[in-house]
VEXDREN-2710 file (C-alpha; in Angstrom, 1 decimal):
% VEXDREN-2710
k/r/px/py/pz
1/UNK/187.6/196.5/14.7
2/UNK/184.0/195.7/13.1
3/UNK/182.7/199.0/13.9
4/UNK/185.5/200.9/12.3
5/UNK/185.1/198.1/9.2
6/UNK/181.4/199.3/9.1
7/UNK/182.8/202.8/9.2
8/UNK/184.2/202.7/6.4
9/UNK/182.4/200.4/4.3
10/UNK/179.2/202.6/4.9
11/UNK/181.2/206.0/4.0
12/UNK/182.6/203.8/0.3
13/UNK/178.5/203.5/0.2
14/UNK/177.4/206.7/0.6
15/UNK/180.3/207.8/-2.0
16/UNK/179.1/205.1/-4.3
17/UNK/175.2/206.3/-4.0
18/UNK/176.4/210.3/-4.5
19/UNK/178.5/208.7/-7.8
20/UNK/175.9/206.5/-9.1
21/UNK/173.3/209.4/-9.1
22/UNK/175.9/211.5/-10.5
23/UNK/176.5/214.5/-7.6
24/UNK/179.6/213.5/-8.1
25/UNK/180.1/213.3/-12.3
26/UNK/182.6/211.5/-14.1
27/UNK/185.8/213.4/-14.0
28/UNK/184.5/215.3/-10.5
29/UNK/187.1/215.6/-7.9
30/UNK/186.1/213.8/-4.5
31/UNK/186.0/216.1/-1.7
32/UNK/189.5/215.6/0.4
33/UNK/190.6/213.5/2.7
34/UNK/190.8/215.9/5.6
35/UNK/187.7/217.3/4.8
36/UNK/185.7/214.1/4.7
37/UNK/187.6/213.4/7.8
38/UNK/186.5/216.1/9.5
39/UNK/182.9/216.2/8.0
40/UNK/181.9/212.7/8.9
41/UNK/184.2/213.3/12.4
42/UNK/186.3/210.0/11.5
43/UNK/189.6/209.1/11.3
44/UNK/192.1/209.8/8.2
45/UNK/192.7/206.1/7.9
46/UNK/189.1/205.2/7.6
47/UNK/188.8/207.9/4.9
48/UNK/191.6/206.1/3.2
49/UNK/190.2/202.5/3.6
50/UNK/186.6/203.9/2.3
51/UNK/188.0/205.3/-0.8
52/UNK/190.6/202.2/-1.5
53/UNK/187.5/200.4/-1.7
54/UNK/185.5/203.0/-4.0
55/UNK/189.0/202.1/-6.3
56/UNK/188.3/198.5/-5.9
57/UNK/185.1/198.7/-6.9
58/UNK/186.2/200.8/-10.2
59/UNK/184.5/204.0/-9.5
60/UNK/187.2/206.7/-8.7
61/UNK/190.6/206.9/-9.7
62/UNK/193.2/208.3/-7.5
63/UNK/196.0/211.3/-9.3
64/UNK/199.2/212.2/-7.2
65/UNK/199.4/214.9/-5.6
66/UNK/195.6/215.7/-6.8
67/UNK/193.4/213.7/-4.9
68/UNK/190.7/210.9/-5.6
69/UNK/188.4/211.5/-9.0
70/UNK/185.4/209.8/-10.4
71/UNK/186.3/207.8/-13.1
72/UNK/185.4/208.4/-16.9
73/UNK/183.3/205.7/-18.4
74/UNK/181.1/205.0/-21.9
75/UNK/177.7/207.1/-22.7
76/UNK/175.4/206.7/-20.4
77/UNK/172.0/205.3/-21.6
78/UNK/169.7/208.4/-22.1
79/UNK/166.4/208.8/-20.2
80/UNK/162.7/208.0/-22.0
81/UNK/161.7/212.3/-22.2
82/UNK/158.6/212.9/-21.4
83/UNK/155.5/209.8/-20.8
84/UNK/153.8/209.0/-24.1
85/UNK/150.8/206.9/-24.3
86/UNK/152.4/203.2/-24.4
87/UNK/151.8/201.0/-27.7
88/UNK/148.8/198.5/-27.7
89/UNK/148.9/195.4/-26.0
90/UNK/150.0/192.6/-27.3
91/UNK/150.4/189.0/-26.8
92/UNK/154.2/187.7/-26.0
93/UNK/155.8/185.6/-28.8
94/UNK/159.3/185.1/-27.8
95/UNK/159.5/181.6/-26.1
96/UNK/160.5/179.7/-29.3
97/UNK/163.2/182.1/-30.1
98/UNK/164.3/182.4/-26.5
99/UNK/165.0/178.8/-25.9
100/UNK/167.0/179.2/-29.2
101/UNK/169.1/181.6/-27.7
102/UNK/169.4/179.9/-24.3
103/UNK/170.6/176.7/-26.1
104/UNK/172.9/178.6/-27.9
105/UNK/174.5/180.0/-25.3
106/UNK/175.0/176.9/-23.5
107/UNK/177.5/175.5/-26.3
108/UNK/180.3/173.8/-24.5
109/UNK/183.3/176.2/-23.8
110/UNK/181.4/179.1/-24.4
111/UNK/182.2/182.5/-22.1
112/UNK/179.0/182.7/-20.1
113/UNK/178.4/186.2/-20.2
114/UNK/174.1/185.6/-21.1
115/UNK/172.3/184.3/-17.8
116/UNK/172.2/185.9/-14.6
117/UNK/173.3/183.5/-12.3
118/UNK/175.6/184.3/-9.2
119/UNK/179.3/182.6/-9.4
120/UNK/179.7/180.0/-6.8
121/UNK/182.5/181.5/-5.3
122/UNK/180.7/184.2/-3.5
123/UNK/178.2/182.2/-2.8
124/UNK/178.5/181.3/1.3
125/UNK/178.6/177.2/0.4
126/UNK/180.4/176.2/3.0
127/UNK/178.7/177.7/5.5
128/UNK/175.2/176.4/4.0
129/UNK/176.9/172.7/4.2
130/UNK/177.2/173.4/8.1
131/UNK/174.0/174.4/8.4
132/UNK/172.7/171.4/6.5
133/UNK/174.6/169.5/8.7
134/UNK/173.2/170.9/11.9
135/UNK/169.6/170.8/10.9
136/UNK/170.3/166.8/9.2
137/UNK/171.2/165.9/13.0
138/UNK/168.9/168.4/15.2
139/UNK/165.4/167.6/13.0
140/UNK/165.9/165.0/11.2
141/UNK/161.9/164.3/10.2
142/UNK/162.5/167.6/8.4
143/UNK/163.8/165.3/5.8
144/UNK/160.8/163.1/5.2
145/UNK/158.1/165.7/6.1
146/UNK/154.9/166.4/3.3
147/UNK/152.3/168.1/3.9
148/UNK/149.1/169.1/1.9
149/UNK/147.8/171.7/4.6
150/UNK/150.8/172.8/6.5
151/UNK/152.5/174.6/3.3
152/UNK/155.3/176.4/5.3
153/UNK/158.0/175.7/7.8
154/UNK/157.5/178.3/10.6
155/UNK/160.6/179.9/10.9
156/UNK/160.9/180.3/7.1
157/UNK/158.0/182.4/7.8
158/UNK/159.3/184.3/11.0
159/UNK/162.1/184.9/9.1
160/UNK/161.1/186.6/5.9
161/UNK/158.9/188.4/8.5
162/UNK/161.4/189.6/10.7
163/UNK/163.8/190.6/7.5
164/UNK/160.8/193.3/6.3
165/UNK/161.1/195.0/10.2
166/UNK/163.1/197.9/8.3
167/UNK/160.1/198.9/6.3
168/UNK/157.0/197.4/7.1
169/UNK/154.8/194.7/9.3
170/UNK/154.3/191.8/7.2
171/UNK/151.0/189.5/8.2
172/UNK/152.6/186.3/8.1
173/UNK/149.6/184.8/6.8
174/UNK/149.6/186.7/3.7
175/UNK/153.2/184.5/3.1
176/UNK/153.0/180.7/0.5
177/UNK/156.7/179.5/0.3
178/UNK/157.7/178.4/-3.1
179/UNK/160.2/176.5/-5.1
180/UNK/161.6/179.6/-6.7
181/UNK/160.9/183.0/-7.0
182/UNK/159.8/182.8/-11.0
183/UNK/156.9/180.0/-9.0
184/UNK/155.7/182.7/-6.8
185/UNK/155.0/184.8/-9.9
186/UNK/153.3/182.7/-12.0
187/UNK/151.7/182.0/-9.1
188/UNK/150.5/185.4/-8.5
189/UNK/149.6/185.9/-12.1
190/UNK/147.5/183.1/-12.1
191/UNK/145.5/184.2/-9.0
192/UNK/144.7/187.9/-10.0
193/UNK/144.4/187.6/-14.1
194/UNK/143.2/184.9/-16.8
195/UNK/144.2/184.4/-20.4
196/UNK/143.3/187.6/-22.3
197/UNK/143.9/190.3/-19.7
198/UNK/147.2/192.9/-20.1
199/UNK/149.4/192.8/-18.1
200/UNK/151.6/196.4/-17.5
201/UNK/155.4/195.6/-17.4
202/UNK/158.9/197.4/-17.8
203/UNK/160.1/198.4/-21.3
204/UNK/163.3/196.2/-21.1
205/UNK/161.9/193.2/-18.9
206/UNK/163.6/190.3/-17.3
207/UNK/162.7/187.5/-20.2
208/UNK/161.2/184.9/-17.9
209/UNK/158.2/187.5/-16.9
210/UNK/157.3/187.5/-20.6
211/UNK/157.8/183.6/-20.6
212/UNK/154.8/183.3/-17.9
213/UNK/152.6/185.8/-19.7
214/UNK/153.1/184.0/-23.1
215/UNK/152.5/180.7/-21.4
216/UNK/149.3/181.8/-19.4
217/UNK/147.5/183.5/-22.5
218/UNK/147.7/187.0/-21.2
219/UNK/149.0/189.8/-23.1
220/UNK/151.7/192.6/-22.1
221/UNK/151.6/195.9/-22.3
222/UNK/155.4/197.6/-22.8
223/UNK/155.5/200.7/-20.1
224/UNK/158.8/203.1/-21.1
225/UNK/161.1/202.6/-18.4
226/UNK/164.0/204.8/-17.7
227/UNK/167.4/203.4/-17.1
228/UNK/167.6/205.4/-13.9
229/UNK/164.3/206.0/-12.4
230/UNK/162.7/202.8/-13.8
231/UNK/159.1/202.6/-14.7
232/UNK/157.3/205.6/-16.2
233/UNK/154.2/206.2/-13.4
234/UNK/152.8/208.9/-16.1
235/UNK/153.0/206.7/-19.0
236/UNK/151.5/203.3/-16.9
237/UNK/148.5/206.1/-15.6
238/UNK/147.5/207.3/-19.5
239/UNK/147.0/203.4/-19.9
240/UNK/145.4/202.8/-17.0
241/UNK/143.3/205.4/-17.9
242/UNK/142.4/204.3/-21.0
243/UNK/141.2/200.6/-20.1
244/UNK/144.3/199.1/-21.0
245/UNK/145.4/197.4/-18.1
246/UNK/144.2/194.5/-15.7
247/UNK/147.3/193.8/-13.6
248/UNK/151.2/194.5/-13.4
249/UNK/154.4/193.2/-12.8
250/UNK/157.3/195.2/-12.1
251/UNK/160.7/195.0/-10.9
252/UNK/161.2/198.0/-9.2
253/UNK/164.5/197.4/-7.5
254/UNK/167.4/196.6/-9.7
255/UNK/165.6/196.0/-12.9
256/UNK/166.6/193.4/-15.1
257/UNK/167.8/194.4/-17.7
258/UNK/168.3/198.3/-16.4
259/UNK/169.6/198.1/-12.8
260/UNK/167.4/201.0/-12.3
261/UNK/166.2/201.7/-9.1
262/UNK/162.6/203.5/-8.8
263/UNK/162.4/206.4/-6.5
264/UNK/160.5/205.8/-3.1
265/UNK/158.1/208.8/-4.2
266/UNK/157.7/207.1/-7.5
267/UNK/157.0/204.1/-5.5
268/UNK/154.6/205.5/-2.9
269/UNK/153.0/207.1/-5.9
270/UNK/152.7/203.6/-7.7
271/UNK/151.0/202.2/-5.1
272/UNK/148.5/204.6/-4.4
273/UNK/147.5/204.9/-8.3
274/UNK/146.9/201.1/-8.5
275/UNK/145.1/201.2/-5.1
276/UNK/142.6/203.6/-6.3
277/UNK/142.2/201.6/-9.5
278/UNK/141.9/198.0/-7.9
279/UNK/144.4/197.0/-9.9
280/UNK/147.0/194.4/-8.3
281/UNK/151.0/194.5/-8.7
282/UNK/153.2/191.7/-8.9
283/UNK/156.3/192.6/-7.5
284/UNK/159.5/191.1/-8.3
285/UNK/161.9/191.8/-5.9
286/UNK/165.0/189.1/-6.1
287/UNK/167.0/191.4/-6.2
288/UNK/166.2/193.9/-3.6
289/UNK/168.5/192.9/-1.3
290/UNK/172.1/193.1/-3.8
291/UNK/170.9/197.2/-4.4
292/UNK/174.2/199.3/-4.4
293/UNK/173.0/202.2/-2.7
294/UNK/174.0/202.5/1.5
295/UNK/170.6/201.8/2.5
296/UNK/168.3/199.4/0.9
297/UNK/165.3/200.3/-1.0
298/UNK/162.2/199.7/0.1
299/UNK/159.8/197.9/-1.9
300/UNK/156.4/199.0/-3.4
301/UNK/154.8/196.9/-0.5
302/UNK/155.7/198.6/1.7
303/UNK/153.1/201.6/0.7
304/UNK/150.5/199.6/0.2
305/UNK/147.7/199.5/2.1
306/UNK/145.0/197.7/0.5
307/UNK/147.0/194.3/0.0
308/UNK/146.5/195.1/-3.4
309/UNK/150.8/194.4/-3.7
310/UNK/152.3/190.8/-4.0
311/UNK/155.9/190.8/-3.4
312/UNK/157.5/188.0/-4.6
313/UNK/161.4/187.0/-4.0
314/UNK/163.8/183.9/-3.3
315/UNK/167.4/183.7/-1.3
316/UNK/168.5/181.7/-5.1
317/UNK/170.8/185.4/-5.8
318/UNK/172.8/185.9/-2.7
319/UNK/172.5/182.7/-0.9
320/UNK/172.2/179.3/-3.4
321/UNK/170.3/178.6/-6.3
322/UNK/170.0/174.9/-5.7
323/UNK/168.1/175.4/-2.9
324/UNK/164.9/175.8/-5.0
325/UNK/163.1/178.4/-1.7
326/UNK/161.4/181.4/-2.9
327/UNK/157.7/183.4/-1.5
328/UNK/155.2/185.5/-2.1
329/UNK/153.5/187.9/0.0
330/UNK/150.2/187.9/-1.5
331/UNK/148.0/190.5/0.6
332/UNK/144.5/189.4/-0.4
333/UNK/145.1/187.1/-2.7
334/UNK/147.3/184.8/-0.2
335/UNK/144.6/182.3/0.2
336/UNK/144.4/182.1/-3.7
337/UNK/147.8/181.8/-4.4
338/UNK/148.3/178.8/-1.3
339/UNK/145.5/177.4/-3.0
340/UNK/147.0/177.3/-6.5
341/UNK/150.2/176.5/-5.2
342/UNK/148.9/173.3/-3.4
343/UNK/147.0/171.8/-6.7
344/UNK/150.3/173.3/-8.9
345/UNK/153.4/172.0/-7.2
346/UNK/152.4/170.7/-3.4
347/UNK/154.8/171.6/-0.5
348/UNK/158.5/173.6/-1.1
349/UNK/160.4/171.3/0.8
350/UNK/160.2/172.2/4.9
351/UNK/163.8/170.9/5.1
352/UNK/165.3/174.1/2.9
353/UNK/163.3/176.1/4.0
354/UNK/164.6/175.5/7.5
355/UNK/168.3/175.4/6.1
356/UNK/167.6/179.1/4.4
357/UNK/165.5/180.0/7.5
358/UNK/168.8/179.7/9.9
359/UNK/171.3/181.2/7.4
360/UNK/169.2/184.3/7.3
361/UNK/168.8/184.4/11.2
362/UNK/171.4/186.7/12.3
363/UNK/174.8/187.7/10.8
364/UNK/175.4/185.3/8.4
365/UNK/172.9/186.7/6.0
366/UNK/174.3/190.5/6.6
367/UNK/177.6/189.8/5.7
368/UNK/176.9/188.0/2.7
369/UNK/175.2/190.5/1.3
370/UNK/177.9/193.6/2.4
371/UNK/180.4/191.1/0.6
372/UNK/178.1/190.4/-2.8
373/UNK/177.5/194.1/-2.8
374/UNK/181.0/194.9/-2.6
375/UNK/182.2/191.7/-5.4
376/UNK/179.4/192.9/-7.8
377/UNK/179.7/196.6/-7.8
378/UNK/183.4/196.3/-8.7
379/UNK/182.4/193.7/-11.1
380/UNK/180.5/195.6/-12.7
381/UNK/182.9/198.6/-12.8
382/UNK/185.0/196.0/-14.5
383/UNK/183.3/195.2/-17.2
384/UNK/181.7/198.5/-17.9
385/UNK/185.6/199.8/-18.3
386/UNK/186.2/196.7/-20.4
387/UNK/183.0/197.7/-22.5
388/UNK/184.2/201.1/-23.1
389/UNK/187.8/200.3/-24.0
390/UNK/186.5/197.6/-26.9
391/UNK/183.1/199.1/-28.5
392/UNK/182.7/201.7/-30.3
393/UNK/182.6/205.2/-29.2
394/UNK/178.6/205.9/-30.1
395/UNK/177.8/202.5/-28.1
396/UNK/175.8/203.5/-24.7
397/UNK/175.9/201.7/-21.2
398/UNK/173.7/201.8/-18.2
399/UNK/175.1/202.4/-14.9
400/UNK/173.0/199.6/-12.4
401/UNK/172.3/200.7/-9.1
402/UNK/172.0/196.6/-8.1
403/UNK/172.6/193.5/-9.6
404/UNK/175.0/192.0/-11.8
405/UNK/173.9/192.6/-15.7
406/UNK/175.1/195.6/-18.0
407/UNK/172.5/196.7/-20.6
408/UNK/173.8/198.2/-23.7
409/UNK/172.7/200.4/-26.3
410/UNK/174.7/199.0/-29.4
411/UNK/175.0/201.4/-32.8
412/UNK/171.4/201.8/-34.6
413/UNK/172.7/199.2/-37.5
414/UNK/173.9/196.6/-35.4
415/UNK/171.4/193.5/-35.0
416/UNK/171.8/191.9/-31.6
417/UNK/170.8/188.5/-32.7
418/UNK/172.8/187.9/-36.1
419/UNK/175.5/189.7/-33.5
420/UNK/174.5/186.9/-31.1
421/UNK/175.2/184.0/-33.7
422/UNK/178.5/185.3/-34.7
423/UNK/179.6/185.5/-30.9
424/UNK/178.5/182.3/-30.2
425/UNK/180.9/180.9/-33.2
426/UNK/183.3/182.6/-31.5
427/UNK/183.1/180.9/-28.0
428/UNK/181.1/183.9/-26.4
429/UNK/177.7/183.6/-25.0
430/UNK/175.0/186.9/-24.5
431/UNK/171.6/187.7/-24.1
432/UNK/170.1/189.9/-27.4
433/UNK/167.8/192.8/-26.6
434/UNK/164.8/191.6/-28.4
435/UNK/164.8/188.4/-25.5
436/UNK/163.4/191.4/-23.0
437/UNK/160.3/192.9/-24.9
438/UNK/157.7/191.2/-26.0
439/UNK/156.9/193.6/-29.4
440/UNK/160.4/192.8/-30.9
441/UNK/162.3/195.9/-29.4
442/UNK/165.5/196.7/-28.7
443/UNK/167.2/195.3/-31.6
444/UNK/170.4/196.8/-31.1
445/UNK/170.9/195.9/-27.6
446/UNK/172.7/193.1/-25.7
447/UNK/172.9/192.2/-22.0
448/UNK/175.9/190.7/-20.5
449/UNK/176.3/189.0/-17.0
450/UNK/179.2/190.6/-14.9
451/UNK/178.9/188.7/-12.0
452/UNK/181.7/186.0/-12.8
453/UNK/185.1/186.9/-11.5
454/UNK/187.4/189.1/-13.7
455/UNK/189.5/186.6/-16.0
456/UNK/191.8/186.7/-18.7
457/UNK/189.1/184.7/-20.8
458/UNK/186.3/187.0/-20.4
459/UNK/188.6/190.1/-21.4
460/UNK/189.8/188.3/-24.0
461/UNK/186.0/187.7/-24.5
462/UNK/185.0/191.2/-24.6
463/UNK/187.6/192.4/-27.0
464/UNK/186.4/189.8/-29.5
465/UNK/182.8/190.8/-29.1
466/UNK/184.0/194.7/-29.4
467/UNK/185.3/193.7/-32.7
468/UNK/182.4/192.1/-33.7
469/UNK/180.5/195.0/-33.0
470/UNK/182.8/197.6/-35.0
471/UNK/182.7/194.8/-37.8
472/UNK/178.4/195.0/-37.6
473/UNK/179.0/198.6/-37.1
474/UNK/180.7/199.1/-40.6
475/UNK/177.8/198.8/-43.2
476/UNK/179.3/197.0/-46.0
477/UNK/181.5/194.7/-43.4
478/UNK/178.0/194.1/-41.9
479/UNK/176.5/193.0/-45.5
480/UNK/179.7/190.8/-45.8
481/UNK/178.7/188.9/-42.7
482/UNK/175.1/188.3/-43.3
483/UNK/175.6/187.6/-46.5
END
């Protein structure tokens, strides 16, 4: 039974990939289910089950009598064209503003459709409490254990090791557990750049990377980034080029705000241009693991050969956010970062890390991830749909390839955060573009978290906000409101 369940689940993948790369285009007609049958020389009813779940997950549609067809959805964000020489750095500014927002959108009763955070009811609680329980009564020292020296719990580290088998040899030395993933950068940033340098990032980036630039001094340097490929490796090698750059940190896989997924020859290409240069990468890969496509991506890391990379990531997405267990694989800055995290923070607690370290050993860890894959990509079908249905025509969406967030282009005339302060009169909570670049860009853009289960609030949610935004979309309307 499991074999024919991964079967089909890995043929609704590979459907999913050919769809989200657009071989198959909106309004396509899916090859049939005889021929798939007989192409991937497996049963008619595993066909069926494979494309029940491509419906599920709101990316075909099926016609009587016609077949299975690839459903219609909103614009599609556009690409960036050709690489252009990025602006001047510039130091980040946002953190005031941001907490504004954040506040905001923690009114009481508001639809949470701003941060990222997984719902808990795909998160595998139950079986974390029995693992707690286990370890509680098996090593109970774990619970009282500190150390200044001995910064990691062993099979943490044989762990995250053994999890990178599929595309690299990790040296577990080059490993410094942390209490979250956004510690492991700052972390990182701290140990290969000081106050002053630029740092190279996406062009939207996740807010909290901008956070720890503006709060170390550093400047950033917006790199175009397209909402399919990701980062331009053209435009980041004209400012490389020119001086311009002294580190960078990147979210290749799944971008936040994009969902774009680099290409592994954009990634091998990456690493080699910033080997040659000396010039490290932070790499933020959280959410590597919740990609879409059937295999997972590799990481930029994995290319590098001059431990010039640091990968940083956490278990916080797919596993629990309370947990407070992230890394860093810091090539040759590991003794650095260990060093900084010992005189920053002290020890990540040895008794989550052994908690996360048994969840992750074995099949527990797999089929959590199959099932967030599955929850979020329909999810996100969901709300995309939604989207379309309630905003105006000219409004463009991205199509992720991983996570849970939807980035939207919004009419030219609409501003996202008087938007923002009207939807949050209304009960409904968002992140405004401008929270993701640290020059001010992206004024008419809004991310919304689809990772909360489909509810008659949050569609009643997005039809409000629709209207809001055909309301903003009308000039004199929009006068009337700011006014």
């Amino acid at each position: 039974m499991s074999a024919q369940i991964n079967l089909y689940e890995h043929l609704a993948d590979e459907l999913g990939a050919l769809i989200a790369n657009r071989i198959f285009a909106p309004g396509d007609r899916l090859p049939s289910i005889r021929h798939l049958a007989q192409q991937k020389r497996i049963s008619i009813s595993t066909v069926m089950q494979a494309l029940r779940l491509l419906e599920d997950r709101g990316l075909i549609d099926a016609k009587p009598q016609a077949g299975f067809y690839v459903r219609h959805r909103a614009r599609t964000l556009a690409g960036i064209g050709s690489a252009q020489c990025p602006r001047e750095p510039t130091y980040v500014g946002i953190n005031n503003l941001l907490m504004r927002v954040l506040q905001a959108n923690d009114s009481p009763g508001a639809v949470q459709l701003g941060s990222a955070w997984p719902p808990d009811e795909i998160l595998p609680v139950k079986r974390i409490q029995r693992v707690v329980s286990a370890i509680t009564r098996r090593n109970p020292e774990l619970l009282t254990r500190v150390s200044c020296v001995d910064m990691n719990e062993p099979n943490f580290v044989r762990q995250v090791t053994r999890r990178a088998i599929d595309w690299g040899r990790l040296d577990p030395h080059e490993i410094v557990a942390t209490s979250s993933c956004t510690e492991a950068i700052s972390l990182c940033l701290r140990a290969v750049a000081k106050a002053g340098d630029t740092i190279a990032i996406e062009s939207p980036t996740y807010f909290v990377l901008l956070q720890l630039i503006e709060s170390l001094g550093m400047k950033a340097l917006e790199i175009p980034t397209d909402p399919k490929t990701g980062l331009s490796v053209d435009a980041l090698e004209l400012a490389i080029q020119q001086g311009l750059v002294q580190a960078c940190l990147l979210i290749p896989n799944s971008n936040n705000p994009l969902g774009s997924i680099m290409p592994e020859a954009n990634k091998k290409r990456l690493a080699a241009l910033l080997s040659q240069h000396d010039i490290p990468l932070i790499e933020d890969d959280i959410y590597g693991d919740l990609c879409f496509t059937s295999e997972r991506p590799w990481p930029v890391k994995a290319y590098d050969t001059t431990g010039n990379v640091l990968l940083c990531s956490s278990f916080s997405k797919a596993v629990t956010p309370a947990a407070r267990v992230g890394y860093a694989v810091a090539g040759k800055y590991a003794e650095q970062v260990a060093f900084l995290k010992t005189v920053s923070s002290g020890t990540t607690g040895h008794f989550f890390q052994a908690v996360l370290a048994e969840f992750i050993d074995g099949s527990s860890y797999d089929n959590q991830i199959r099932k967030m894959r599955r929850v979020l990509a329909q999810r996100i079908a969901q709300m995309s749909d939604a989207v379309s249905k309630s905003f105006p025509a000219e409004c463009s969406i991205s199509e992720p390839q991983g996570g849970f967030v939807l980035w939207i282009q919004l009419p030219e005339q609409v501003d996202a955060l008087a938007l923002h302060g009207q939807a949050i009169e209304q009960g409904i909570a968002f992140m405004p573009g401008p929270m993701f670049s640290a020059s001010g860009k992206f004024g008419n853009y809004m991310r919304l978290n689809c990772g909360n289960a489909w509810s008659p609030d949050i569609e009643k949610a997005i039809q409000k906000l629709g209207a809001l935004v055909h309301r903003f979309s009308d000039r004199p309307a929009r006068e009337a409101i700011l006014n």
